[in-house]
C-alpha positions in Angstrom: 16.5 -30.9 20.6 13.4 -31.3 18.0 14.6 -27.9 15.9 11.2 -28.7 13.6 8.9 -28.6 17.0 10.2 -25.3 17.6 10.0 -24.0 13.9 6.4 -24.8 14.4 5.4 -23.0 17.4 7.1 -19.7 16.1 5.7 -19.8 12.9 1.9 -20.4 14.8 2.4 -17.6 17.3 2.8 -15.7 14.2 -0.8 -16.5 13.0 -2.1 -16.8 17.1 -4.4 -14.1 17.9 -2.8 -11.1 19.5 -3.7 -9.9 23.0 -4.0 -5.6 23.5 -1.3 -5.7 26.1 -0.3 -2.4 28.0 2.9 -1.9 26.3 1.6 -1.8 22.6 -1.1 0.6 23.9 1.4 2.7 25.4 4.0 2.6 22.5 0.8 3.6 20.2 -0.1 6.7 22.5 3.6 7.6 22.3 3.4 7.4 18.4 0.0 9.7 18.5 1.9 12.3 20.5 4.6 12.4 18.2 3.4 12.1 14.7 1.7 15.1 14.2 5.1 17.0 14.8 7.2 14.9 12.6 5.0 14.6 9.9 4.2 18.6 9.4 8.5 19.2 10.0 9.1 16.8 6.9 6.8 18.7 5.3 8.1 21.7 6.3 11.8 21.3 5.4 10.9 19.5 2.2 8.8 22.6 1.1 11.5 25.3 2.3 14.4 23.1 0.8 12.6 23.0 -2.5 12.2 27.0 -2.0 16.2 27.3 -0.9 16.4 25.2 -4.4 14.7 27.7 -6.4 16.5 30.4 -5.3 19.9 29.1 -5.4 19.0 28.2 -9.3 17.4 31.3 -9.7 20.5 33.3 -8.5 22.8 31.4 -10.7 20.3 32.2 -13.7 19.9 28.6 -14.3 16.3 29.3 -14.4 15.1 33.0 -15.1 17.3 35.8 -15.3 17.0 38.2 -12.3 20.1 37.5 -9.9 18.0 39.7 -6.9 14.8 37.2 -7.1 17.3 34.4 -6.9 18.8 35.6 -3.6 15.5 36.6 -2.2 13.8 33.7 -2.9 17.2 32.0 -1.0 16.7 33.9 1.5 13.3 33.0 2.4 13.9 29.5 1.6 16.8 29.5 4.2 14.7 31.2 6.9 12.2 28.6 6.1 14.8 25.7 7.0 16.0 27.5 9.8 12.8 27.8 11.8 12.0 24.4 11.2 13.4 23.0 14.4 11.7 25.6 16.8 8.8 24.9 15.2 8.9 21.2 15.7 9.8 21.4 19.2 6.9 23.6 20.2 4.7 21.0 18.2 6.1 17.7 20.0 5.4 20.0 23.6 1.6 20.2 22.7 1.2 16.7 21.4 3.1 15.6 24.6 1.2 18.3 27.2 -1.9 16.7 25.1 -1.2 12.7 26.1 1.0 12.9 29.1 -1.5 12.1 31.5 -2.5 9.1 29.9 0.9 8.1 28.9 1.9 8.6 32.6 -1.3 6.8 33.9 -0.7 3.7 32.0 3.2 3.6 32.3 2.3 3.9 36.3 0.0 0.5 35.5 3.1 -1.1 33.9 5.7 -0.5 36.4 3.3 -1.6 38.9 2.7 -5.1 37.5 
């Protein structure tokens, strides 16, 4: 077995030009359905969790001195947090509903192959 032959052909397939096959295009479709949702949730949570944050420190009168905006400010952090998964789910619906029939089309085209 010539271990240096094969060496060589992985390391060119690397550098080979790539052919648009129906998989990639349907694993990038499947990304463009999906990204829109996640990125906006991370934003989301980070944002309210910075907000919960606040609060918590403001209640403890690490920072400022009013115990009531502290829990307030908590509060609406928390509610924040809390509606993040609802919101994400109704987001990854749409940005499915808005690629399934091209997602479906061209998984139809696979299986048929």
């Amino acid at each position: 077995m010539n271990t240096d032959k094969i060496i060589a052909e992985s390391i060119a397939k690397d550098y080979a030009p790539k052919e648009d096959s129906k998989i990639v295009a349907l694993k990038k479709l499947d990304s463009r359905a999906k990204l829109p949702a996640t990125v906006f949730t991370y934003t989301w949570g980070i944002v309210f969790a910075l907000v919960f944050g606040t609060g918590m420190c403001l209640a403890m009168k690490v920072i400022g001195s009013s115990m009531l905006l502290g829990v307030i400010v908590g509060v609406i952090g928390l509610i924040g947090c809390g509606v993040n998964y609802p919101i994400y789910k109704r987001l990854l619906e749409k940005g499915k509903a808005k690629y399934a029939f091209e997602i479906v089309q061209l998984a139809r085209e696979i299986a048929e192959k």
